[in-house]
NUDOPA-852375 format. One record per residue (C-alpha): residue in three letters; z, y, x. Coordinates in Angstrom, 2 decimals. Layout:
N
NODE   r       z       y       x
NODE ala       Z       Y       X
...
END
This chain:
547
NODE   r       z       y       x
NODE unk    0.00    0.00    0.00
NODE unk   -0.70    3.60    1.46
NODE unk    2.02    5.28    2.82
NODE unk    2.19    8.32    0.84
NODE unk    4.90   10.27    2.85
NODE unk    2.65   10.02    6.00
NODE unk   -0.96   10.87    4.15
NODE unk   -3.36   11.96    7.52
NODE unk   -3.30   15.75    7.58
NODE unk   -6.50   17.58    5.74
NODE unk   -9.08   17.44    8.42
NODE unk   -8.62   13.79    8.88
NODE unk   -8.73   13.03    5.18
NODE unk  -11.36   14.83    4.21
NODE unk  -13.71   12.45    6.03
NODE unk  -12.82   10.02    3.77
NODE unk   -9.54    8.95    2.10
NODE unk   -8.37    6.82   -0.58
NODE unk   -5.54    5.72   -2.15
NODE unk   -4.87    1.71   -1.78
NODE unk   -3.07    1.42   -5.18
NODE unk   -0.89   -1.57   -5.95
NODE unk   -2.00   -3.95   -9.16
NODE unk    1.62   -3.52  -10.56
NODE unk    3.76   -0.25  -10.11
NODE unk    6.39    1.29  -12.00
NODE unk    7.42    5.06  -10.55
NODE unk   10.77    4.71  -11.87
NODE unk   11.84    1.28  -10.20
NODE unk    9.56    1.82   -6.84
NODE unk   10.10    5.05   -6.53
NODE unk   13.24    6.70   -7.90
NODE unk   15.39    3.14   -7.23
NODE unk   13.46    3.00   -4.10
NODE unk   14.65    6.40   -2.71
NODE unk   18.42    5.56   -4.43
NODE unk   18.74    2.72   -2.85
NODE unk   16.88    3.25    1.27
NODE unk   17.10    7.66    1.26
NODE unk   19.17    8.73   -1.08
NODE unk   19.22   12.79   -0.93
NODE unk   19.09   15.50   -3.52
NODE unk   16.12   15.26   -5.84
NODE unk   17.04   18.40   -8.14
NODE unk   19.17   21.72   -7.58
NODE unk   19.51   22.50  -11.02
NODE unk   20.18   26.21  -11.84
NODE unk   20.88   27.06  -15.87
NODE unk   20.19   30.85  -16.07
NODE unk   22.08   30.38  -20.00
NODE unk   25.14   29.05  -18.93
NODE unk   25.61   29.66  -15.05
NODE unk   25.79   25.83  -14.37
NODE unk   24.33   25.41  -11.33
NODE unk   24.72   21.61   -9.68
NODE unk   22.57   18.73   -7.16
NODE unk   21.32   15.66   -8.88
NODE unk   20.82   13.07   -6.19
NODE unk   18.36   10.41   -6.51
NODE unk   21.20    8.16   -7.57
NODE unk   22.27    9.84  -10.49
NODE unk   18.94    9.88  -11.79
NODE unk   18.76    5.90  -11.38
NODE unk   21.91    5.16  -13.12
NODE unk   21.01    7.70  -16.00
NODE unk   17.41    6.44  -16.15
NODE unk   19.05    2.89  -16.22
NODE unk   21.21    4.01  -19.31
NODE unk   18.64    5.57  -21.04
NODE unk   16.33    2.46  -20.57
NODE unk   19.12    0.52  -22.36
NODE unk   19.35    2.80  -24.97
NODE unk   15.39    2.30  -25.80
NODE unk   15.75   -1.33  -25.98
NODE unk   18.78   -1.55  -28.10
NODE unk   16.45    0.54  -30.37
NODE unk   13.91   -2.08  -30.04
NODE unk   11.23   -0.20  -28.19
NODE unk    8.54   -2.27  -26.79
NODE unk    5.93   -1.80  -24.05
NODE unk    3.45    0.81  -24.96
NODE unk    5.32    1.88  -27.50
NODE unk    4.99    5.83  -27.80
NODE unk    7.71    8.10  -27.76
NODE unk    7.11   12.04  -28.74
NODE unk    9.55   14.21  -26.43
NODE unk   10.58   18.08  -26.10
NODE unk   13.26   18.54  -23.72
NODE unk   14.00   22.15  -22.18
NODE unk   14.19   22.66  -18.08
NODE unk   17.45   20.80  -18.24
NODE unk   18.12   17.37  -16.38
NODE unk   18.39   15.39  -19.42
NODE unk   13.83   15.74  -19.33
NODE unk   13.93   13.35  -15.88
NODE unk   16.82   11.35  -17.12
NODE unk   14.41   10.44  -20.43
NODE unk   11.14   10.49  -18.82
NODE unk   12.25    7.79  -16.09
NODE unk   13.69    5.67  -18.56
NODE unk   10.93    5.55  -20.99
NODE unk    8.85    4.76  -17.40
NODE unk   11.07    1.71  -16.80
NODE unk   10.95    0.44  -20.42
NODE unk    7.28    0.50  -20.25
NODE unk    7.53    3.50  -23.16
NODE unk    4.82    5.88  -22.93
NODE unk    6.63    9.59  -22.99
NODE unk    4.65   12.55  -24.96
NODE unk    6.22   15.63  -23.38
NODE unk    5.40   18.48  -25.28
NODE unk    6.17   22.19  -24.64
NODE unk    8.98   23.68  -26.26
NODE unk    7.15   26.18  -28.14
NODE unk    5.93   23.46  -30.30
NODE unk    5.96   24.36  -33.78
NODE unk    6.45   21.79  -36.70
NODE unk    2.86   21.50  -37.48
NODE unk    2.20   20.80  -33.86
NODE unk    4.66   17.98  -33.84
NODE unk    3.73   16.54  -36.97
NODE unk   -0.09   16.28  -35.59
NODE unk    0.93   14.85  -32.11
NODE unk    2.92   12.06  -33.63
NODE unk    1.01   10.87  -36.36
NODE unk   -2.02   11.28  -33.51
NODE unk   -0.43    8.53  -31.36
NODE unk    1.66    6.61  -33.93
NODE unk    4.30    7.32  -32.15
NODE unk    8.06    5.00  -32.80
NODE unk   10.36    7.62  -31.29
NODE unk   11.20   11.21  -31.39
NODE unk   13.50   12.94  -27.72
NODE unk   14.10   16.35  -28.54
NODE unk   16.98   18.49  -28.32
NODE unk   18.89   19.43  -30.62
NODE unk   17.91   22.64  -31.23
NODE unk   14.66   21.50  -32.57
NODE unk   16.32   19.66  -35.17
NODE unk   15.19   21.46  -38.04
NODE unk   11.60   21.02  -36.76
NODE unk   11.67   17.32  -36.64
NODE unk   13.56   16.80  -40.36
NODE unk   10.68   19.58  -41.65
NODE unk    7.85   16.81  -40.34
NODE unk    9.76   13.27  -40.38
NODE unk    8.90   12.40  -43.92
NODE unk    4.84   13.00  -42.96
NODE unk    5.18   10.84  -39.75
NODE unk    5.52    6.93  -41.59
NODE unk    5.26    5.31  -38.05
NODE unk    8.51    7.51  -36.89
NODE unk   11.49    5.24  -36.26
NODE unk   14.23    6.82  -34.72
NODE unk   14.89   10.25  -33.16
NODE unk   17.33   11.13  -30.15
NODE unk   19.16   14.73  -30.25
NODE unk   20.13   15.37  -26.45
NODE unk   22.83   18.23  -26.95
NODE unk   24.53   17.31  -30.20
NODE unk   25.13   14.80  -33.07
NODE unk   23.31   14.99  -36.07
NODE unk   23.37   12.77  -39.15
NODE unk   20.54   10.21  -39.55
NODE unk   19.62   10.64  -35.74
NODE unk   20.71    8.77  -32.65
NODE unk   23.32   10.91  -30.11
NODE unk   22.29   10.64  -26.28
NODE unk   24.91   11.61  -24.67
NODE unk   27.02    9.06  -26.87
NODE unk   24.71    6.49  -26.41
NODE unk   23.64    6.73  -22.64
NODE unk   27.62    6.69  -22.09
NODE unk   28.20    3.76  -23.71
NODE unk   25.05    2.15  -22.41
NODE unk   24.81    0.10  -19.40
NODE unk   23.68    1.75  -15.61
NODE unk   22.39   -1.35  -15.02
NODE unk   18.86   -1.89  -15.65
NODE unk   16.59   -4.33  -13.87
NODE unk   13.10   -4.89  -12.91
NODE unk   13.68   -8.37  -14.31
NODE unk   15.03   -7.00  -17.67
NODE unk   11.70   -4.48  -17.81
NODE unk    8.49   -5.04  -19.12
NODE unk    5.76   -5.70  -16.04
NODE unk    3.74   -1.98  -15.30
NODE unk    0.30   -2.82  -14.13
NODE unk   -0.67    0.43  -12.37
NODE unk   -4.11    0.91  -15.40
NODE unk   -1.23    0.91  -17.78
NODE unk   -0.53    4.24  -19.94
NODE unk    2.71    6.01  -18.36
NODE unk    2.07    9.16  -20.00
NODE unk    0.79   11.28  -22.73
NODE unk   -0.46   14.64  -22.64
NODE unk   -2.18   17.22  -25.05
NODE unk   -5.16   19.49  -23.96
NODE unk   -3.99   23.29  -23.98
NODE unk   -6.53   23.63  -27.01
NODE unk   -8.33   26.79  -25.96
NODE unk  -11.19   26.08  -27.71
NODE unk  -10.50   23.15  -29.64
NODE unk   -8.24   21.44  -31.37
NODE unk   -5.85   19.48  -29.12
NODE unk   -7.24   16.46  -27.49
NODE unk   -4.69   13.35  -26.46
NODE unk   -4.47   12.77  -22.43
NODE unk   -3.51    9.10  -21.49
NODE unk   -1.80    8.95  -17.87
NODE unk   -1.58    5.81  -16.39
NODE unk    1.16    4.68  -13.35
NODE unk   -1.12    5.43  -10.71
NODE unk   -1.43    8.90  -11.92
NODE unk    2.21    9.46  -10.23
NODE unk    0.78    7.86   -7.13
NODE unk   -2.12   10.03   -7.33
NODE unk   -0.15   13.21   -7.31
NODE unk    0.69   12.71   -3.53
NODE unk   -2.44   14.03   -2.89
NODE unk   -1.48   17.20   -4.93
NODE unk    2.04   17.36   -3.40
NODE unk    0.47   16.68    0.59
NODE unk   -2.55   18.65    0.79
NODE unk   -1.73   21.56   -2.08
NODE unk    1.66   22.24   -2.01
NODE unk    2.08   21.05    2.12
NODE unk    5.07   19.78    1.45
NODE unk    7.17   17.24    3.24
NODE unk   10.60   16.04    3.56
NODE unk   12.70   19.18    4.34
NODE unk   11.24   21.48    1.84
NODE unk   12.68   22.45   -1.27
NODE unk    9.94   23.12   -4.30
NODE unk   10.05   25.49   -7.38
NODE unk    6.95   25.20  -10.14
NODE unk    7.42   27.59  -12.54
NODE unk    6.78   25.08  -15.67
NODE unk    7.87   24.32  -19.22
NODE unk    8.18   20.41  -19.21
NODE unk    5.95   20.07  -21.80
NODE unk    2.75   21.47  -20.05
NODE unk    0.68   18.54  -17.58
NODE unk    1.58   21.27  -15.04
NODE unk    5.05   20.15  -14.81
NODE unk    4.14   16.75  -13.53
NODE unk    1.54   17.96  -10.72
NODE unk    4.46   20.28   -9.79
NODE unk    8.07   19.14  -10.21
NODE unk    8.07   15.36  -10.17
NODE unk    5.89   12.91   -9.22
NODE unk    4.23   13.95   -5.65
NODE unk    6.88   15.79   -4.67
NODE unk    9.14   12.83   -4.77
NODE unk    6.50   10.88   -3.19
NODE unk    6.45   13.42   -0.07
NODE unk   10.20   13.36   -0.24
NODE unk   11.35   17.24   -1.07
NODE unk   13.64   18.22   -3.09
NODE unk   13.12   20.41   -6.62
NODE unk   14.80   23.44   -7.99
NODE unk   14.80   23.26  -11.50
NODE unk   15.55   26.44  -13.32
NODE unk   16.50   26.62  -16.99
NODE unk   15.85   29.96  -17.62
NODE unk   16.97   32.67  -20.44
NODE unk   14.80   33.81  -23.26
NODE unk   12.00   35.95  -22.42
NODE unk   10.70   35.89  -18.62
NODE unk   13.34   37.77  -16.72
NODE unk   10.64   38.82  -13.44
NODE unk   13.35   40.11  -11.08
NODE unk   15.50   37.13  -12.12
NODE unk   13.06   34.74  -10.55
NODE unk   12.66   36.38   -7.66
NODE unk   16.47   36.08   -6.79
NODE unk   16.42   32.58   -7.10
NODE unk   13.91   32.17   -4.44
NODE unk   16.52   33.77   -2.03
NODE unk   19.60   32.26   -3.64
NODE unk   18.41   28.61   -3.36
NODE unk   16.24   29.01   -0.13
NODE unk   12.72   27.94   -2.02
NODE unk   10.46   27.10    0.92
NODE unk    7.43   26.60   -1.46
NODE unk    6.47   28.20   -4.73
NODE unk    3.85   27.63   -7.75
NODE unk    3.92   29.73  -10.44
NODE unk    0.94   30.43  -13.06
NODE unk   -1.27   33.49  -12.87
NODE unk    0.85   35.57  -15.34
NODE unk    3.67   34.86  -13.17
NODE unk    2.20   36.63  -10.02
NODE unk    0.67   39.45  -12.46
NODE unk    4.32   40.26  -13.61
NODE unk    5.45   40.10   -9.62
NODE unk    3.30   42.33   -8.79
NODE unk    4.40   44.90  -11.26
NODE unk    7.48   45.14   -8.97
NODE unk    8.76   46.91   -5.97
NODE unk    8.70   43.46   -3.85
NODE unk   10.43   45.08   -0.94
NODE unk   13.52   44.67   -2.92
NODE unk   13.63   41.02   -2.92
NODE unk   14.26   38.51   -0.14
NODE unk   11.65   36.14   -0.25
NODE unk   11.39   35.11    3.56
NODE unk   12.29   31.34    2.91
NODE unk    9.44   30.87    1.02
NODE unk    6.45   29.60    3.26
NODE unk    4.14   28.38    1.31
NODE unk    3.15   30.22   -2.30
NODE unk    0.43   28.19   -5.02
NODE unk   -1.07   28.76   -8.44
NODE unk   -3.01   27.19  -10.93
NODE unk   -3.83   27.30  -14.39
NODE unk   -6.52   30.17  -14.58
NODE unk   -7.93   31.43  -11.02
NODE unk   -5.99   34.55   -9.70
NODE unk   -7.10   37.29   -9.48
NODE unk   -7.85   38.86   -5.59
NODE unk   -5.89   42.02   -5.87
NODE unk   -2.61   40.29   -7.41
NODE unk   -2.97   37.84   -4.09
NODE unk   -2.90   41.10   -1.64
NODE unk   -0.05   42.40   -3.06
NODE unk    2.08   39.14   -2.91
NODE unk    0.36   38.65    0.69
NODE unk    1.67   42.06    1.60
NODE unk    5.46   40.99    0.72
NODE unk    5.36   37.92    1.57
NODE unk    3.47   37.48    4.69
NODE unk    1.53   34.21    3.18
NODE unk   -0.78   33.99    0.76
NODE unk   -0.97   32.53   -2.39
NODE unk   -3.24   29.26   -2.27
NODE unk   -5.30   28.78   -5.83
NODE unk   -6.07   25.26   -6.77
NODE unk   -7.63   23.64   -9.54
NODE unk   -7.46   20.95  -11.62
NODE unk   -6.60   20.02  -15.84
NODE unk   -4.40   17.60  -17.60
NODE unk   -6.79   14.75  -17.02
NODE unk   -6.80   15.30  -13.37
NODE unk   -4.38   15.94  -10.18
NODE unk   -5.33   18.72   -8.18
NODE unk   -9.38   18.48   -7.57
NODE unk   -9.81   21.55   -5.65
NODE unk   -7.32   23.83   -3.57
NODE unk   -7.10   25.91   -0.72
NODE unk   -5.00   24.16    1.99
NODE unk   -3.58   26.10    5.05
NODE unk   -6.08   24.27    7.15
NODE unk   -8.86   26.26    6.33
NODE unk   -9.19   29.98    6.07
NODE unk   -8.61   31.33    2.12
NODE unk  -11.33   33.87    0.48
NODE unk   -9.53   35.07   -2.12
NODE unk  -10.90   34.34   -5.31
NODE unk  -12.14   31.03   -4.36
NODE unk  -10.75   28.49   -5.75
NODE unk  -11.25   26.75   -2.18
NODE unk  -12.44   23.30   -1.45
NODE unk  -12.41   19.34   -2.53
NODE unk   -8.85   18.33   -1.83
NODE unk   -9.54   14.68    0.05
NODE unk  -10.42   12.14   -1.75
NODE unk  -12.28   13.95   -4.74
NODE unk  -16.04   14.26   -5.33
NODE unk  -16.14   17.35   -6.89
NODE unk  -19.75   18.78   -7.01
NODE unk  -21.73   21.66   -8.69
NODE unk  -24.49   20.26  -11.28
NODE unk  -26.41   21.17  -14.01
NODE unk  -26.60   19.48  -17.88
NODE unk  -28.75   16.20  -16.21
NODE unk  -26.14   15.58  -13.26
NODE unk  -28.02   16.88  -10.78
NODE unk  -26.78   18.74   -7.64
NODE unk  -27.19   22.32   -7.51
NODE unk  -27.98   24.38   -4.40
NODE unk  -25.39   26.71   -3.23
NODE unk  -24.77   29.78   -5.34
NODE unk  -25.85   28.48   -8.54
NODE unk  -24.29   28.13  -11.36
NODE unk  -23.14   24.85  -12.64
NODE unk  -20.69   22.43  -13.94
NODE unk  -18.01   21.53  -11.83
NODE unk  -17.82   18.18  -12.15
NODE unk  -16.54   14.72  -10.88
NODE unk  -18.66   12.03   -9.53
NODE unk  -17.99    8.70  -11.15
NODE unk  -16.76    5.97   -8.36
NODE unk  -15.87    2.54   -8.35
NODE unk  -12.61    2.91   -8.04
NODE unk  -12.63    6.06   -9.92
NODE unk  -11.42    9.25   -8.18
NODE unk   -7.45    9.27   -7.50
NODE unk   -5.63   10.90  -11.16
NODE unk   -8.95   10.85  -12.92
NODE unk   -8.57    9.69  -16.19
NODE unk  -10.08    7.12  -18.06
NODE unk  -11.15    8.88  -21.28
NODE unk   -9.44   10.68  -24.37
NODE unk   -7.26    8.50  -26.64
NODE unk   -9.41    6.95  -29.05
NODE unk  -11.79    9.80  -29.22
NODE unk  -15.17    8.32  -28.32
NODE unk  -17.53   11.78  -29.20
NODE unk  -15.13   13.51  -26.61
NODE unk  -15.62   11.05  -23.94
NODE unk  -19.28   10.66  -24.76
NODE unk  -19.59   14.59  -23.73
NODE unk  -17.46   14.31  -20.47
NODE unk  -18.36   11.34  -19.30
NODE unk  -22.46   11.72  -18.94
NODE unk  -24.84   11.03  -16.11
NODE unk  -22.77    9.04  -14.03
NODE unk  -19.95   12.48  -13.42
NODE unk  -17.09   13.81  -15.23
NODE unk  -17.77   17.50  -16.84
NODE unk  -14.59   19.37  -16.49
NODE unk  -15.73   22.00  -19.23
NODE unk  -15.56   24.90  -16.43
NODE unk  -18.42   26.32  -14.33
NODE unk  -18.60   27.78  -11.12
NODE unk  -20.77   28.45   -7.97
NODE unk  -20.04   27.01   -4.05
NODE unk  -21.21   28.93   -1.45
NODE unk  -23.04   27.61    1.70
NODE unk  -19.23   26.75    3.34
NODE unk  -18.37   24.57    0.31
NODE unk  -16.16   27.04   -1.34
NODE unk  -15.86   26.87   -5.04
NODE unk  -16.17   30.02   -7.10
NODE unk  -14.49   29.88  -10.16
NODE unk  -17.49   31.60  -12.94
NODE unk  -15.86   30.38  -16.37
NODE unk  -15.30   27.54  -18.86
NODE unk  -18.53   26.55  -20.08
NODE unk  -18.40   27.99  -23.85
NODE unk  -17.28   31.57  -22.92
NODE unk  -20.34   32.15  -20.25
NODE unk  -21.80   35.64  -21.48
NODE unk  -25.45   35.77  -21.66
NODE unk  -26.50   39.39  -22.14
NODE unk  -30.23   40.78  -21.39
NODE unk  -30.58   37.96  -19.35
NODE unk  -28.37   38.09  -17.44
NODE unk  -25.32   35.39  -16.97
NODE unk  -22.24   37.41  -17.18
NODE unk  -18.75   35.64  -16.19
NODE unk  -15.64   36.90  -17.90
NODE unk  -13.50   36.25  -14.58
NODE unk  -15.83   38.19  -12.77
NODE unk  -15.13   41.50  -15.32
NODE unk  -11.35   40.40  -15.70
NODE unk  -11.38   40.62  -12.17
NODE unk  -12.71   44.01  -11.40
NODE unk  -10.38   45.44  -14.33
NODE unk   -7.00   44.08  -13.03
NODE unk   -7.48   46.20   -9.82
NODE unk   -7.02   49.57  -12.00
NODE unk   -3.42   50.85  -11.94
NODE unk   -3.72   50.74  -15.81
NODE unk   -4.56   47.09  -16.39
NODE unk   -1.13   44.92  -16.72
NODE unk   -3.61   41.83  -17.88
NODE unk   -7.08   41.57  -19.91
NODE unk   -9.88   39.48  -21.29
NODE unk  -13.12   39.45  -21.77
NODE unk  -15.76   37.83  -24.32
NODE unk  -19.13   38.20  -25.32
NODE unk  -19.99   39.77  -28.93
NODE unk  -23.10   39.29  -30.71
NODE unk  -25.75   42.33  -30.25
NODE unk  -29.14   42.46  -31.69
NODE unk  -30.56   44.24  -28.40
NODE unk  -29.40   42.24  -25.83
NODE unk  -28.16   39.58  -27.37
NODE unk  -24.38   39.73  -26.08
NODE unk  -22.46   42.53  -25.35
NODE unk  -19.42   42.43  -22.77
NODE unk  -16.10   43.16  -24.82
NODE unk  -13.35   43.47  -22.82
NODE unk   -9.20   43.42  -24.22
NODE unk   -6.74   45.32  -22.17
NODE unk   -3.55   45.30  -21.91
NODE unk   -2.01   48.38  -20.71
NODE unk    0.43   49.43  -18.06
NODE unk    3.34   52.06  -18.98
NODE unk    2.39   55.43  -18.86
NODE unk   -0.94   54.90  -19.80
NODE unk   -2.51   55.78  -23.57
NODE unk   -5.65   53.76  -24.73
NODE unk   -8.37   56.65  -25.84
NODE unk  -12.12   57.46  -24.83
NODE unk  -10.98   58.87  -21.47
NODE unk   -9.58   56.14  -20.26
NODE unk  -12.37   53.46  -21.82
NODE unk  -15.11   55.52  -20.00
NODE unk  -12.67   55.35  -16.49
NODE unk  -12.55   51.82  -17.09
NODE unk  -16.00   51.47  -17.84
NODE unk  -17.22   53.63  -14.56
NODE unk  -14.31   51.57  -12.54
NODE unk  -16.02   47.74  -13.33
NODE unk  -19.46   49.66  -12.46
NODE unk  -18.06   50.91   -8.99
NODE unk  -16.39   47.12   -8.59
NODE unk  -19.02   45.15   -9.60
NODE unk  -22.65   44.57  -10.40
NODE unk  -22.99   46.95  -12.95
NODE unk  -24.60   45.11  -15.39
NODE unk  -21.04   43.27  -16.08
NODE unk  -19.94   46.37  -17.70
NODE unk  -17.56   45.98  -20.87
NODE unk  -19.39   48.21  -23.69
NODE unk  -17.07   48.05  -26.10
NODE unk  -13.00   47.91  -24.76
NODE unk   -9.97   47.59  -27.03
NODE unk   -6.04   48.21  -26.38
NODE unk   -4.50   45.31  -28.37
NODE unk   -0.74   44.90  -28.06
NODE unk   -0.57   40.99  -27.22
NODE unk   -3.60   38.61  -25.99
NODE unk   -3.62   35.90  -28.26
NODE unk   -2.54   32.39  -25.66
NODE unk   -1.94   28.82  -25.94
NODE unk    1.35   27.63  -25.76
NODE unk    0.85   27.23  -21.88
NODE unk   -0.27   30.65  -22.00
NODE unk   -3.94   30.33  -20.90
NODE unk   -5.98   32.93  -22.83
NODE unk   -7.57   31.93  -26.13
NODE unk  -10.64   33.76  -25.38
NODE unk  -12.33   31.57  -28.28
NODE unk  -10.16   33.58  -30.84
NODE unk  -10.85   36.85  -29.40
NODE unk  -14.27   36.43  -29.02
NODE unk  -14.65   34.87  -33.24
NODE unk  -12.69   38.35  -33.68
NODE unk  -15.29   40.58  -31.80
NODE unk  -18.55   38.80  -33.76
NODE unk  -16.34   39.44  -36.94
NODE unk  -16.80   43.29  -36.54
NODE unk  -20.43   42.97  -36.64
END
């Protein structure tokens, strides 16, 4: 089996590496036991911003309370494969669950804890699932929805009792720490570990299956991405819910050996707040989304010690080139943009062992054939535009997954001409860097020209009055689409003519001035998915509206 805590460095991998994956594993047992048992250490500094609790999990806690928990599931009669619908806050109970559903063979659903009833309802009735993990605080959601799910057995409150539900702290402590591979169900490593939602942004939700060797797979993420190794401690800003929070705060990190800070943090997103953690817990590297950096850079960063951290990442939506100067300038490093989705690991980074362009999403991390091509799978010559895509292999690419749950017209779209179509486009330039252009659907074609919203969000961010924006194409009889740009504003700035003709005149000085928004509104809020990626499909239905 490949020795994941010694993966070559970059320039030796990317000549060819691949992961020798075992026909049975089970993360929980050969990992977390593993690591209990041979290097036990601290996994998890956990930090609660509500209550001021701040303690070390080691990896031995979370084997006897994964061992409990396992118990638990099988005095409730859970089965392999069974599914198992779960929204647990930042809190330590979410590993505790998640490594004990591993062990039973119980496929977890972690789902962000913004979930609304509706969005509940739909994911459990989607997988059929037996069990419900949620806190108690989302009580009221779950009785508002139980009656509609028929294939809902039993739910767990972590937190509290409740009437009609099963109590986890009462039953993990009377349950056994004992739990053996011989008592489990056997893992083959193709087995489902995990289930995920799509973010949605411009469809309805789509269901992710994860197998084991997705956890394996995230090595590659945790090595080459984050650089991390034994004596580093890791903070991904993350709700557990989001696919985000296993590239970034479980499964390659433990593989690598670091330890976590996990943060529950207060209502709202307290931006100074964050930035003293990263001082008061000695963070050595750091991933937080786009939005997070955006808010950062809002602030006076001289203020803040942030000299342990060595190594800064981000993800979710490509970030934006001015944002990275500014943490660059406080920091001293830079901030390393990767890319990748919920049916992937990371695909596509910059690594410290090649020079970063900012706003390039950088390079194929080892191991991945990523490629530019066009709607008939064909490689595209450098600077076009295309589909960033995966080639199909046999073994398939490490973390690529094996199609949408039951959803055969979905797969039949991604899965084409012998590649996987992420959905996104983008250029790479005669150096193999990958540009990010846009995902496939929000492409603006206006007078002929091919028009990427990134590009225009990009050139906007860099005025002094641009907090965040977005940009979409509207209908127009002349030229076919129109660049519409929303702005949000920074304080001390009014929305009016003035400032849409500075704007205006700004992109044109910034960029090719063709890209030009010609029609720019000042809403209050962008509307987001629940893992706050931009619905641009929303704002885009509301600009063709108007016509």
């Amino acid at each position: 089996m490949t020795d994941f805590i010694n993966l070559p460095p970059y320039e030796e991998a990317v000549q060819g590496l691949t992961l020798d994956v075992p026909e049975l594993y089970n993360f929980g047992f050969d990992l977390i036991d593993k690591r209990a048992e041979e290097r036990d250490k601290v996994a998890l500094i956990y930090d609660d911003s509500n209550t001021g609790e701040v303690r070390n999990v080691r990896f031995s806690d979370l084997k006897a309370a994964s061992n409990r928990f396992a118990n638990v599931l099988t005095s409730l009669g859970a089965k392999k494969d069974d599914m198992a619908f779960m929204m647990i806050p930042r809190i330590p109970a979410w590993y505790e669950a998640t490594i004990g559903c591993i062990k039973a063979g119980v496929v977890a659903m972690p789902g962000t804890n913004l979930l609304m009833p509706k969005d509940i309802e739909y994911r459990i009735n989607r997988a059929g699932a037996r069990f419900a993990i949620v806190t108690h605080d989302h009580v009221e959601k779950i009785a508002a929805i139980r009656e509609k799910c028929p294939t809902l057995e039993a739910v767990v409150l972590v937190g509290a009792a409740e009437e009609g539900c099963v109590h986890y702290e009462a039953a993990c402590a009377d349950a056994s720490d004992v739990y053996t591979r011989a008592q489990a169900p056997e893992t083959r490593a193709d087995d489902m570990m995990l289930a995920y939602f799509t973010s949605g942004t411009t469809a309805f939700p789509k269901m992710v299956p994860r197998n084991h060797a997705y956890a394996l797979a995230h090595a590659i993420t945790a090595r080459y991405w984050h650089d991390l190794g034994e004596d580093d401690v890791h903070w991904a800003i993350s709700d557990t819910g989001w696919a985000k929070f296993a590239w970034g705060m479980i499964f390659g990190q433990w593989q690598l050996g670091a330890t976590l800070l996990l943060n529950n943090p207060a209502p709202g997103f307290d931006v100074a707040g964050h930035l003293q953690l990263l001082a008061k817990h000695k963070v050595t590297s750091f991933c937080a989304p786009p939005t997070g950096y955006r808010s950062f850079a809002q602030l006076d960063l001289s203020q803040f010690d942030l000299t342990s951290v060595r190594h800064s990442t981000s993800a979710g939506e490509p970030l934006n080139p001015e944002v990275i100067k500014v943490w660059r300038d406080a920091t001293g490093g830079t901030i390393y943009d990767g890319f990748g989705q919920t049916e992937t690991i990371n695909v596509v980074a910059n690594v410290p062992a090649f020079e970063v362009r900012p706003g390039s999403m950088g390079k194929p991390v080892p191991g991945m054939p990523v490629d530019i091509i066009d709607d008939d799978g064909n490689v595209l010559a450098d600077d076009e535009v295309g589909h960033i895509a995966i080639k199909l292999t046999e073994p398939r690419a490490p973390g690529l997954f094996d199609g949408y749950f039951e959803d055969d017209e979905a797969n039949s779209k991604c899965f084409r001409n012998g590649w996987y179509y992420t959905g996104d486009t983008a250029t790479r330039d005669k150096d193999g860097y990958i540009w990010f252009v846009g995902r496939a659907d929000d492409l603006i074609s206006s007078a002929g020209y091919r028009i990427s919203p990134f590009e225009v969000e990009s050139a906007l961010i860099e005025h002094p009055a641009v907090v965040e924006s977005a940009v979409v194409g509207k209908r127009d009889d002349m030229r076919g689409e129109i660049v519409k740009a929303y702005v949000i504003l920074a304080d001390g700035y009014d929305a009016g003519d003035m400032l849409v003709k500075e704007l205006q005149d700004f992109v044109k000085s910034t960029t090719a001035p063709y890209k030009y928004p010609r029609e720019i509104a000042f809403p209050a809020e962008l509307p987001k998915t629940i893992s706050g990626k931009i619905r641009r499909v929303e704002l885009r239905e509301q600009a063709n509206a108007e016509n």
